[in-house]
C-alpha positions in Angstrom: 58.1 -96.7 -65.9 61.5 -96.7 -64.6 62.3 -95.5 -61.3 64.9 -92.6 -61.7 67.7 -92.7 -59.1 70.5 -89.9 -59.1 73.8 -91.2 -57.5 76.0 -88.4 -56.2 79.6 -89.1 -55.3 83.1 -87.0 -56.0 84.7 -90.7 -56.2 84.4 -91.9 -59.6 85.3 -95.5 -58.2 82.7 -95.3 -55.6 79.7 -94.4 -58.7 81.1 -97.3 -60.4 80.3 -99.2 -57.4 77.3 -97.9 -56.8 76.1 -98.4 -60.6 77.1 -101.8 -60.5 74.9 -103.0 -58.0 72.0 -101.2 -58.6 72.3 -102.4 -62.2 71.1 -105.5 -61.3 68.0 -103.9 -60.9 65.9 -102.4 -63.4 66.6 -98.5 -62.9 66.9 -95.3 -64.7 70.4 -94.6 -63.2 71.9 -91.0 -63.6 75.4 -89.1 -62.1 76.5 -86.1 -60.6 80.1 -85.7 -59.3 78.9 -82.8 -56.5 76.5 -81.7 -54.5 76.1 -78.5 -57.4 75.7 -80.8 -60.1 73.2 -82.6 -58.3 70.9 -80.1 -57.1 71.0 -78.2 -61.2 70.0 -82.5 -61.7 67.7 -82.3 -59.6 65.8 -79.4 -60.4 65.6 -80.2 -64.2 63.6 -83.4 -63.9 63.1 -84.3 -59.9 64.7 -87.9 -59.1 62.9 -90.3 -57.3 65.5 -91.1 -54.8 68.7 -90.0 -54.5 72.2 -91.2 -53.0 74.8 -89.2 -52.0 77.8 -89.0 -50.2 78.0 -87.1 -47.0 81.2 -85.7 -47.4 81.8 -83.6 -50.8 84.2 -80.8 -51.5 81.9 -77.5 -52.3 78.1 -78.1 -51.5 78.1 -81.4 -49.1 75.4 -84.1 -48.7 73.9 -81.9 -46.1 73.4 -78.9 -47.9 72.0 -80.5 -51.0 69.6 -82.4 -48.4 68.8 -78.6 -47.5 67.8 -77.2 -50.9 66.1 -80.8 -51.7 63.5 -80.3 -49.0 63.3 -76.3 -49.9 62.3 -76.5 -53.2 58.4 -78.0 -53.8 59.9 -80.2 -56.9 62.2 -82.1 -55.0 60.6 -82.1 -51.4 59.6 -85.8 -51.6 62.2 -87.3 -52.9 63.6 -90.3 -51.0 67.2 -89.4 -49.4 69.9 -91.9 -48.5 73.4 -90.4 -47.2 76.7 -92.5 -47.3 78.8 -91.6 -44.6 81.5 -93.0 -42.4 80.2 -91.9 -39.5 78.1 -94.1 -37.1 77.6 -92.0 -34.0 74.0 -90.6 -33.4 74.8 -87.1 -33.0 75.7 -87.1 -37.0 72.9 -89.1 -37.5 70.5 -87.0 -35.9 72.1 -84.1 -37.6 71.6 -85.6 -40.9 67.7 -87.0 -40.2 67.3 -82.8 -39.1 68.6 -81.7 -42.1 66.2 -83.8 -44.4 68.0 -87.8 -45.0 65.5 -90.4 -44.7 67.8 -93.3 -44.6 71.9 -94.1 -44.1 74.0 -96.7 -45.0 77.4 -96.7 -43.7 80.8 -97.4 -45.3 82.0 -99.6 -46.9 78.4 -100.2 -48.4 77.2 -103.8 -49.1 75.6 -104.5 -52.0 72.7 -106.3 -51.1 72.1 -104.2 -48.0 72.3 -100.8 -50.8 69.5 -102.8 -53.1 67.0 -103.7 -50.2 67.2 -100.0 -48.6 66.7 -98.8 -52.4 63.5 -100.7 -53.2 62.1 -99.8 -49.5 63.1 -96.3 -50.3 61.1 -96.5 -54.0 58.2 -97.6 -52.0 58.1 -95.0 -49.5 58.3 -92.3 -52.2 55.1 -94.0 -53.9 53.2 -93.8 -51.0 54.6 -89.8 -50.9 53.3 -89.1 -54.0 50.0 -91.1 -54.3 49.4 -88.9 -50.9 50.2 -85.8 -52.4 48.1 -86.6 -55.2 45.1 -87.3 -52.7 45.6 -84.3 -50.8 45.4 -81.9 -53.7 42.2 -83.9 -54.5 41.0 -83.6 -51.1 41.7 -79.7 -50.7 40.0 -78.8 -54.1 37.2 -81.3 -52.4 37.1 -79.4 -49.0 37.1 -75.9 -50.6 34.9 -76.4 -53.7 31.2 -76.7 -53.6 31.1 -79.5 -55.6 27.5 -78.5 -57.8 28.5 -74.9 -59.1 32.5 -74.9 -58.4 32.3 -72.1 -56.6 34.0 -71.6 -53.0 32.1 -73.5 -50.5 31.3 -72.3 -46.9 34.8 -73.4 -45.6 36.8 -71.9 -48.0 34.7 -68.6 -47.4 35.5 -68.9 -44.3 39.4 -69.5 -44.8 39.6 -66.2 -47.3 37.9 -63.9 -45.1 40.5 -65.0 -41.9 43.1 -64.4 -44.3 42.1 -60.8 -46.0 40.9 -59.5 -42.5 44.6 -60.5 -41.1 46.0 -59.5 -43.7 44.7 -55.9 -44.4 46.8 -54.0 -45.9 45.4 -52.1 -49.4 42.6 -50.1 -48.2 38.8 -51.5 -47.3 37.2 -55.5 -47.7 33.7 -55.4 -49.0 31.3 -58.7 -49.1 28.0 -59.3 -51.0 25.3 -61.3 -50.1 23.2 -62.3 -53.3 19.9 -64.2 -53.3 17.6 -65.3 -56.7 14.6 -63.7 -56.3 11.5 -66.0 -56.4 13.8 -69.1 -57.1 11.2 -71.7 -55.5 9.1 -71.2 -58.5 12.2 -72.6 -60.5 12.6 -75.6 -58.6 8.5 -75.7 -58.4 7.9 -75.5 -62.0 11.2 -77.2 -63.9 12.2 -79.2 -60.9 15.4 -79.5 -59.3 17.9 -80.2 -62.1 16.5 -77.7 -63.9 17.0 -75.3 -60.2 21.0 -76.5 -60.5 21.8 -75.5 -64.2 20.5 -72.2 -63.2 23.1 -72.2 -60.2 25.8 -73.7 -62.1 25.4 -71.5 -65.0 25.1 -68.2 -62.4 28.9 -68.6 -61.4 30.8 -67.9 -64.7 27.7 -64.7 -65.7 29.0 -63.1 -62.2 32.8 -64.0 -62.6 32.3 -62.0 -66.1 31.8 -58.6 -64.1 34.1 -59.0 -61.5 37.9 -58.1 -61.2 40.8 -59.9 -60.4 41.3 -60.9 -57.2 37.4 -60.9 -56.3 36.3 -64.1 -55.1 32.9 -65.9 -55.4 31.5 -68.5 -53.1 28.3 -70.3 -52.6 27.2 -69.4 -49.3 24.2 -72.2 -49.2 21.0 -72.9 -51.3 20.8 -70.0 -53.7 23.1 -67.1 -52.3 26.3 -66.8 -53.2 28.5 -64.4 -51.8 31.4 -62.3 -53.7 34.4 -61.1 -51.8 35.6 -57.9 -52.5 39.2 -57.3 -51.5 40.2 -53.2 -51.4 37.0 -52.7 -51.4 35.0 -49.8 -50.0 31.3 -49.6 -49.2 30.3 -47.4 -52.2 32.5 -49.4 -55.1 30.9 -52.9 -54.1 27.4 -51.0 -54.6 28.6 -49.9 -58.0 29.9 -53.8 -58.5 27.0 -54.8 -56.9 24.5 -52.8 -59.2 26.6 -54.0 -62.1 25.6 -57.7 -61.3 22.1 -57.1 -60.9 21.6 -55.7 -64.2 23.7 -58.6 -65.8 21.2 -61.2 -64.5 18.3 -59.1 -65.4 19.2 -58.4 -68.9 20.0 -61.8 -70.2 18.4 -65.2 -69.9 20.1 -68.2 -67.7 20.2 -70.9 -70.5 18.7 -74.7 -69.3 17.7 -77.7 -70.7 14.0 -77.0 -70.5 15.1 -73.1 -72.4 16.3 -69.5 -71.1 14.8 -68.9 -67.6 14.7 -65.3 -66.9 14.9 -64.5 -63.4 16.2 -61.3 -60.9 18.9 -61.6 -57.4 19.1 -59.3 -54.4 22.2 -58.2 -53.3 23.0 -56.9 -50.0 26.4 -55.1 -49.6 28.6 -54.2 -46.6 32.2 -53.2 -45.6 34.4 -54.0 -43.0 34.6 -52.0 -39.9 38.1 -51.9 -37.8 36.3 -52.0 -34.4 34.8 -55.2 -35.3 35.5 -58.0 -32.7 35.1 -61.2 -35.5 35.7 -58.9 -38.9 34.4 -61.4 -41.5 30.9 -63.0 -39.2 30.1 -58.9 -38.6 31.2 -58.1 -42.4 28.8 -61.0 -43.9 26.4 -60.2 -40.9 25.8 -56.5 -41.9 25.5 -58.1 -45.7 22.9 -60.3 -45.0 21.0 -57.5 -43.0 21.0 -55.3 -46.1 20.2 -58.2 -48.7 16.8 -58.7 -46.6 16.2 -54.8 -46.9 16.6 -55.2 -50.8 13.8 -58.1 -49.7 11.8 -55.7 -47.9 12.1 -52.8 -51.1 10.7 -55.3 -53.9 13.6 -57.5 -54.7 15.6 -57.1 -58.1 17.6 -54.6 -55.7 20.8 -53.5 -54.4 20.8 -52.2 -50.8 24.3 -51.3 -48.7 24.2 -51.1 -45.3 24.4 -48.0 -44.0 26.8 -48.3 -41.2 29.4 -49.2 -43.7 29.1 -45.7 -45.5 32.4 -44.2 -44.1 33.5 -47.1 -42.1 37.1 -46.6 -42.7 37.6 -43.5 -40.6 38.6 -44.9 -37.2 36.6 -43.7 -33.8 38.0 -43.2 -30.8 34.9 -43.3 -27.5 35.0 -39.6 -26.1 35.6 -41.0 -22.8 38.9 -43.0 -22.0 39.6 -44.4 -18.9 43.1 -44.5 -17.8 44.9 -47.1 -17.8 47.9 -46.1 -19.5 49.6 -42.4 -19.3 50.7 -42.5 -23.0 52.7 -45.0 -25.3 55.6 -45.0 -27.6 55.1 -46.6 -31.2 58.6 -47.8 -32.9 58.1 -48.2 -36.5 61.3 -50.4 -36.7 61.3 -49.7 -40.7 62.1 -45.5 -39.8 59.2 -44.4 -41.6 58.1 -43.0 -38.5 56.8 -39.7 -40.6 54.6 -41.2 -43.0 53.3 -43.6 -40.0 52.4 -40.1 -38.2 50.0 -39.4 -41.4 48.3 -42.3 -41.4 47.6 -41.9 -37.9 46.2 -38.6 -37.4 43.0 -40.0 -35.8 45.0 -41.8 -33.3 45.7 -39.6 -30.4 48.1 -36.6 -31.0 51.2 -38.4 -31.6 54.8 -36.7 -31.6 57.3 -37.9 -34.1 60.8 -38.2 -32.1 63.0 -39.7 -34.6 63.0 -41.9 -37.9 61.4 -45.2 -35.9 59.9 -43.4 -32.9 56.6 -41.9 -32.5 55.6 -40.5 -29.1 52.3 -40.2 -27.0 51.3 -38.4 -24.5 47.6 -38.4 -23.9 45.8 -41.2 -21.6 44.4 -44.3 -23.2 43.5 -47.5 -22.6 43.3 -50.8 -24.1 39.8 -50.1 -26.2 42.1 -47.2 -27.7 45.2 -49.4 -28.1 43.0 -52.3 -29.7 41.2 -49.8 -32.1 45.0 -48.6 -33.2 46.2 -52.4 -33.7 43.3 -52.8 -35.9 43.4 -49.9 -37.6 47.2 -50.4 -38.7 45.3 -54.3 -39.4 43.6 -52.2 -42.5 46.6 -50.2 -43.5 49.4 -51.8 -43.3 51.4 -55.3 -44.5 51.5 -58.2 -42.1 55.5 -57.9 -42.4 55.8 -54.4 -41.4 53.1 -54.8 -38.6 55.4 -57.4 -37.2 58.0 -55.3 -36.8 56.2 -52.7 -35.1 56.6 -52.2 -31.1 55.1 -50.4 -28.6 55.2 -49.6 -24.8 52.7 -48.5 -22.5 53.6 -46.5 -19.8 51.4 -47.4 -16.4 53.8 -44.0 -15.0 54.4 -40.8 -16.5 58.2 -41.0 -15.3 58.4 -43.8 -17.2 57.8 -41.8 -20.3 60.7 -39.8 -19.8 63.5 -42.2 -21.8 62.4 -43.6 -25.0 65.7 -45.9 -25.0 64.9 -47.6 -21.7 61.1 -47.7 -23.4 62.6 -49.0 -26.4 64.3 -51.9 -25.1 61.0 -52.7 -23.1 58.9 -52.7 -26.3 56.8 -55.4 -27.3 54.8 -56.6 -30.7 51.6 -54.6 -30.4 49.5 -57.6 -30.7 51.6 -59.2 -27.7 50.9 -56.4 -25.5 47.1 -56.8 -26.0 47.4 -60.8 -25.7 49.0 -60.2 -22.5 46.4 -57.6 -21.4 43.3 -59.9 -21.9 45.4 -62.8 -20.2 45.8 -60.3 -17.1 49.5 -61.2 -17.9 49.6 -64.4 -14.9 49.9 -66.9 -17.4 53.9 -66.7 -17.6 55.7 -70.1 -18.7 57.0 -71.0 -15.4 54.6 -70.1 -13.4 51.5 -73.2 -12.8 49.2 -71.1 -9.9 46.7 -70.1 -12.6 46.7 -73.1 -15.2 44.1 -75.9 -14.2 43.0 -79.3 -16.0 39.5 -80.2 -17.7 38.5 -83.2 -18.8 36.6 -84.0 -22.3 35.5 -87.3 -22.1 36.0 -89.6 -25.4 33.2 -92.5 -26.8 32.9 -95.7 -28.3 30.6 -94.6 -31.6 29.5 -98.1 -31.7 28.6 -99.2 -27.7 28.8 -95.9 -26.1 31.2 -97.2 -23.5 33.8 -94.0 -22.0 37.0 -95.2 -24.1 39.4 -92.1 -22.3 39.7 -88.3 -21.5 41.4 -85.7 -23.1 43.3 -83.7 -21.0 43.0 -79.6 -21.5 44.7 -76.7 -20.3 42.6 -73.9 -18.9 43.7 -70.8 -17.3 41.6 -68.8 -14.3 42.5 -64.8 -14.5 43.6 -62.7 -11.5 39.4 -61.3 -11.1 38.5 -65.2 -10.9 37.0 -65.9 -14.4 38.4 -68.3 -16.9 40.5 -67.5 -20.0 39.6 -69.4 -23.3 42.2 -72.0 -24.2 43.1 -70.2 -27.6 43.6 -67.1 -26.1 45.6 -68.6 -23.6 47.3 -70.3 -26.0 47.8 -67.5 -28.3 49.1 -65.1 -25.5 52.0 -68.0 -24.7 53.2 -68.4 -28.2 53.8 -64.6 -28.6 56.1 -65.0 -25.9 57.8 -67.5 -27.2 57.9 -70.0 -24.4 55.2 -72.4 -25.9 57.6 -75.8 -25.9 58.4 -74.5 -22.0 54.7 -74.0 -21.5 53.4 -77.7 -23.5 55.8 -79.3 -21.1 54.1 -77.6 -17.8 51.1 -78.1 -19.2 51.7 -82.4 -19.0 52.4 -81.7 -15.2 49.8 -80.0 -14.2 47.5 -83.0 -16.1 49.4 -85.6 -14.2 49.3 -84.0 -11.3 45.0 -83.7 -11.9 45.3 -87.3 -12.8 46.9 -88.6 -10.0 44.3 -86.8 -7.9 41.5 -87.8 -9.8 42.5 -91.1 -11.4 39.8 -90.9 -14.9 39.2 -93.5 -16.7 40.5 -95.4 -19.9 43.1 -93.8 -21.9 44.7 -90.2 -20.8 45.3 -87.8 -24.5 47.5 -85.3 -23.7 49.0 -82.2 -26.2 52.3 -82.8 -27.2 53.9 -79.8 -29.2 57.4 -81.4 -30.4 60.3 -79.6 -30.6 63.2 -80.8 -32.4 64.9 -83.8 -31.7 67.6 -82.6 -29.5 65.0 -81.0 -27.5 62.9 -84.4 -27.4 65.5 -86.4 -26.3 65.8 -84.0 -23.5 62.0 -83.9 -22.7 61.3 -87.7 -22.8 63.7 -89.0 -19.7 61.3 -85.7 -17.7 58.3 -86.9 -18.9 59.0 -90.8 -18.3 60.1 -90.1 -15.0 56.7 -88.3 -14.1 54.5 -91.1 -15.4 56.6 -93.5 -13.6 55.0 -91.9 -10.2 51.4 -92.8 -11.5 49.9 -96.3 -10.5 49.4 -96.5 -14.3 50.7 -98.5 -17.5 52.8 -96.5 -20.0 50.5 -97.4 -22.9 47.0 -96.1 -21.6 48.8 -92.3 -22.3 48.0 -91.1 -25.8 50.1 -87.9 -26.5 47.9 -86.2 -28.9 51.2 -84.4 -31.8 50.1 -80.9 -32.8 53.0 -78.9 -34.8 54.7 -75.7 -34.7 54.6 -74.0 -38.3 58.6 -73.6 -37.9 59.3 -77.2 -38.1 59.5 -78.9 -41.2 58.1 -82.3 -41.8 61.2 -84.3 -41.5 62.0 -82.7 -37.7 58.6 -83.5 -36.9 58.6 -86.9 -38.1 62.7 -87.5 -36.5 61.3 -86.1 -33.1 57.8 -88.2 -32.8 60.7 -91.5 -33.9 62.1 -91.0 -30.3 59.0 -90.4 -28.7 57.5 -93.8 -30.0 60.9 -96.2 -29.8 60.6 -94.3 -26.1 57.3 -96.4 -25.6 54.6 -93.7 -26.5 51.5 -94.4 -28.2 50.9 -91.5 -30.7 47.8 -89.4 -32.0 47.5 -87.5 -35.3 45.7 -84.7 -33.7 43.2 -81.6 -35.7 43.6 -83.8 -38.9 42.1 -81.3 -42.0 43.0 -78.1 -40.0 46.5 -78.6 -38.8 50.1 -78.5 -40.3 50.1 -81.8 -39.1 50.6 -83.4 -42.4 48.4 -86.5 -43.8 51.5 -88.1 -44.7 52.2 -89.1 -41.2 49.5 -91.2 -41.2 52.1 -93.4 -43.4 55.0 -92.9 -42.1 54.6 -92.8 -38.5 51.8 -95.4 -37.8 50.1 -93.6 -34.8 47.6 -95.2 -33.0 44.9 -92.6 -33.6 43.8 -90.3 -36.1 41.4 -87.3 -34.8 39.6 -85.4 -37.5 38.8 -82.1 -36.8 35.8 -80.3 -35.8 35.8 -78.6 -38.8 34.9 -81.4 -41.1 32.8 -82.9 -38.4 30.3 -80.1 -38.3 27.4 -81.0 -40.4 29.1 -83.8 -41.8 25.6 -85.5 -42.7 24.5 -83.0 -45.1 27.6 -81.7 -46.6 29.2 -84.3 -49.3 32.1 -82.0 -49.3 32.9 -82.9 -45.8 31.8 -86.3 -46.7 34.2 -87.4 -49.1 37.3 -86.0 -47.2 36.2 -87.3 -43.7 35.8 -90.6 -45.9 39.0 -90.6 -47.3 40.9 -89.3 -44.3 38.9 -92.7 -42.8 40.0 -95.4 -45.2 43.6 -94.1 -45.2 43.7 -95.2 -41.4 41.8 -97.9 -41.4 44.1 -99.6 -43.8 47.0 -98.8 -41.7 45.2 -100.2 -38.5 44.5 -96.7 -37.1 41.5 -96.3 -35.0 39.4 -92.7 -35.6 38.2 -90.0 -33.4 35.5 -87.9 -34.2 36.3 -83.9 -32.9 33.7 -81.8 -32.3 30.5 -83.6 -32.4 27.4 -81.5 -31.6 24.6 -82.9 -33.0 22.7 -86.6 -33.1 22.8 -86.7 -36.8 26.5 -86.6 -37.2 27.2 -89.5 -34.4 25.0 -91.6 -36.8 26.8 -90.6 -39.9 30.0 -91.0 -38.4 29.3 -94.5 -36.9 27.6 -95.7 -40.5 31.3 -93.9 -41.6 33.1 -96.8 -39.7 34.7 -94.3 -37.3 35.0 -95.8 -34.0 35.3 -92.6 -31.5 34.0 -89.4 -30.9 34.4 -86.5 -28.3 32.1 -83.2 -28.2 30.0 -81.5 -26.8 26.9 -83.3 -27.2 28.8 -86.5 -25.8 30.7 -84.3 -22.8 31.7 -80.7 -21.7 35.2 -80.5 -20.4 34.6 -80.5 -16.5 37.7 -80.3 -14.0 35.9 -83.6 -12.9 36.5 -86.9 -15.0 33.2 -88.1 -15.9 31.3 -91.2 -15.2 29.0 -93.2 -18.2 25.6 -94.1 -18.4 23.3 -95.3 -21.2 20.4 -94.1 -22.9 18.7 -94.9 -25.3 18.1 -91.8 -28.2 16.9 -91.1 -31.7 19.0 -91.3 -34.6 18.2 -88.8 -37.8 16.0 -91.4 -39.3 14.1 -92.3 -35.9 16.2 -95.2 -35.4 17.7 -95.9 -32.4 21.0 -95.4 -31.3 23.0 -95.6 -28.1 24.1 -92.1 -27.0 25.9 -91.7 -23.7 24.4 -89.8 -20.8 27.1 -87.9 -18.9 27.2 -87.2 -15.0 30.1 -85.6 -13.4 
């Protein structure tokens, strides 16, 4: 099939041009005459590369690169611009905006054909990759027997509903066959699997829209239930129970009658991980159908009337009262909602006011209570101040301009507030050691952050992390975060290759940070190449910035890892066009990798991608013996984790044992010492 190129020029004379040389090729070959026409082109039937002029009257070669990369149909099409202009701030400009390639004018003909055919080979690679990671995400998130949801994508759906919220309650049942040994006993296990497969569409047939089924391991599945409460999943529950015991599973050896247990629970607000207590509480109440004779639905009874919020009777104060500022001025209906909370005082439209003591158990029940109620847009634009004075409750202005996110202010509590952008006194560096898979040898250390609160203990790296991008300052703090690991470094002088976090900004602000960080390695008795910056993204960026900023970083001289590959927005693609060094796949797929063929085939094909671009593989995560000898059998040639090595603030020596793979083979498993 032809490859279809749009050219795009107001110049008549300059198409002609254009369609002259690349006639001598064989392409589909289509016109616009402005950036309008082109992007109307476009949009009817996607190009697969595109040439347009820079400068157009109406919609330039900019903005069309714009609304290219916008639009999902369009986003990988390959992008030349013809310009005039050869000085780097419009090229940088242009690369920002979305070009992949220039040629300058007057254009050369044979220059024009050999960019084109690199271009067309570029967008192949593009869109077999898309094509492999639509496979690969139905792979990851479907359990690949029944084509239900599989654990991960459980996982994934409750995170997002229990962010989410809004809508009223989230329900979750547990169901288990009963007796379903005998099954597997009697028919054998193909027989056991055309019951399981056949049990997905019978429950799909009495749910509703929007409910969501997954197989939670062996034989129980468990069913989502989004604006759910307590009492409606037992009526849904009750309504699946009696669909399995009225009517036959059908099988190759004949219907198979046979009875589940369902276990049902809802959410509670004061839940510290919402979706491991919701399924928790399930799971308790499907072993009490277990306990009543099976064929059973039982809902747990602390989820009866869940949804009215709690406050302890006891507060101790920390605050003197808060204002809320409902930035939308439905500050009245807001005062309905929360009549449990504290007797609040509506001031205006956007203000609601406070005055009774709380503290943050209070404030953290409220933020997940408006979690339940409300939309993750308008929760956004809700503020709040805390007043540590009663004066400084007396001007809700001066309050107002002090506000913060409510989430922020929490972050910020936890973090004992120290942890400010520019200030190092609390941050400290661990080191995570990283293996050869196939000797055992100490290949490098990962650097990590870790921050040490104002009582002395230490503050998870997430939550330090999630604390500094509320603020805003997380480029600021990714940059002081390098120091203070060169600074450990230079101190403790590890071994093997350094991996540091690199969070890139765009490529103005990378061309600033690269001369910094150059100039601080330069002080270290070390070669340039042993530092690995390990490239996690902002969701802001898009993947041309990303891919324009990581450019300067590698002409600069840096090697470059792919880091949390399967759980990042760091996208698979880059494993094409930016050639790093390493590829790190995440914990995520790593845990249980040796029984889960899910994980399996995407760890697999995440694997042979690299490897045939000459990228060596690191193994995140790795806990247990049985997944160093499935990765190693994989090909994968590093791995880091806990069953390898802690994070220590001291670098950490290697020694050799000898231990027991899954199979009782032997395998050579590092033995760590400080």
């Amino acid at each position: 099939m032809k490859a279809r190129i749009l050219l795009v020029d107001d110049d008549p004379l300059q198409r002609r041009v254009l369609r002259k040389w690349l006639s001598l090729d064989a392409y589909d070959l289509i016109e616009a005459q402005d950036g309008t026409t082109a992007w109307q082109e476009a949009r009817r039937q996607p190009p697969d590369l595109i040439i347009s002029d820079w400068m157009m009257p109406g919609m330039d070669g900019l903005d069309l690169c714009r609304l290219l990369r916008s639009n999902p149909s369009t986003c990988h099409c390959y992008v030349i611009l013809l310009t005039a202009r050869d000085d780097s701030t419009s090229l940088v400009a242009g690369l920002e905006t979305g070009a992949d390639e220039f040629l300058t004018k007057p254009i050369d003909g044979t220059s024009l054909r050999a960019r084109v055919k690199a271009g067309l080979r570029q967008y192949q690679h593009r869109s077999t990759l898309q094509a492999a990671n639509a496979q690969l995400e139905s792979l990851a998130l479907t359990d690949a027997l029944t084509g239900a949801g599989n654990r991960r994508a459980l996982d994934i759906a409750l995170e997002t509903l229990t962010q989410a919220g809004p809508g009223g309650s989230l329900s979750a049942l547990v169901i288990d066959f009963d007796y379903f040994k005998k099954v597997n006993d009697t028919y054998g296990h193909q027989v056991g699997d055309e019951v399981l497969i056949g049990f997905v569409p019978r429950i799909r047939d009495h749910l509703r829209t929007g409910d969501q089924v997954f197989r939670y391991g062996g034989e129980e599945f468990v069913v989502v239930l989004p604006k759910t409460d307590a009492q409606h999943a037992g009526i849904i529950a009750n309504r699946v129970c009696e669909a399995v015991r009225a009517t036959p599973l059908q099988t190759s050896r004949g219907p198979i009658r046979l009875t589940v247990s369902i276990g049902a629970a809802q959410i509670h607000s004061s839940d510290d991980l919402p979706g491991a207590s919701l399924l928790a509480r399930a799971d308790k109440a499907l072993y009490e159908a277990k306990k009543d004779g099976r064929d059973c639905v039982v809902v747990d009874n602390q989820s009866v009337g869940a949804g009215t919020p709690e406050l302890p009777n006891t507060v101790s104060t920390h605050y003197w009262g808060y204002y809320l500022f409902d930035l939308e001025g439905r500050a009245y209906r807001l005062a309905q909602v929360l009549l449990a909370y504290h007797q609040l005082t509506v001031v205006d439209e956007v203000t609601l006011r406070s005055n009774q003591p709380c503290d943050l158990t209070h404030l953290t029940q409220l933020y997940s209570f408006l979690c339940s109620q409300l939309s993750p847009e308008r929760l956004k634009r809700m503020r709040i101040y805390a007043a540590q004075t009663p004066e400084a409750m007396n001007n809700p202005v001066a309050c107002a301009l002090r506000s913060v996110p409510l989430k922020q202010l929490l972050l910020q509590s936890e973090v004992w507030a120290p942890l400010e952008p520019t200030d190092a006194t609390h941050l400290f560096s661990v080191f995570q050691p990283i293996f050869s898979l196939k000797d055992g040898n100490c290949f490098g250390h990962e650097a990590l952050i870790r921050g040490r609160a104002k009582n002395g203990t230490t503050v998870s790296a997430a939550r330090v992390f999630e604390y500094i991008e509320s603020t805003g300052f997380i480029h600021e703090f990714d940059e002081l975060a390098r120091i203070i690991h060169l600074d450990s470094i230079d101190r403790l002088q590890p071994s093997g290759y350094i991996f540091m976090n690199l969070i890139p900004g765009g490529p103005e602000q990378s061309a600033r940070e690269i001369p910094r960080l150059l100039n601080a390695l330069a002080l270290l008795d070390r070669p340039l190449n042993q530092f690995v910056l390990e490239v996690t993204t902002s969701h802001q960026q898009t993947v041309e910035q990303l891919h324009s900023s990581l450019r300067l970083y590698r002409e600069a001289g840096f090697t470059l890892a792919l880091d949390d590959l399967g759980a990042s927005s760091v996208p698979l693609s880059s494993l094409i066009d930016l050639d790093p060094a390493f590829a790190k796949i995440d914990r995520s797929l790593i845990d249980h990798i040796d029984t889960d063929p899910d994980r399996q085939h995407l760890v697999r094909a995440i694997t042979e991608l690299a490897h045939s671009r000459s990228i060596q593989v690191i193994a995140e995560g790795i806990e247990r013996e049985n997944e160093v000898v499935f990765c190693r059998n994989l090909g994968i040639e590093l791995g880091q984790g806990f069953l390898l090595g802690s994070p220590n603030e001291q670098p950490y020596v290697n020694t050799h044992a000898v231990a027991r793979g899954a199979e009782g083979a032997e395998s050579a498993l590092p033995v760590l010492q400080p």
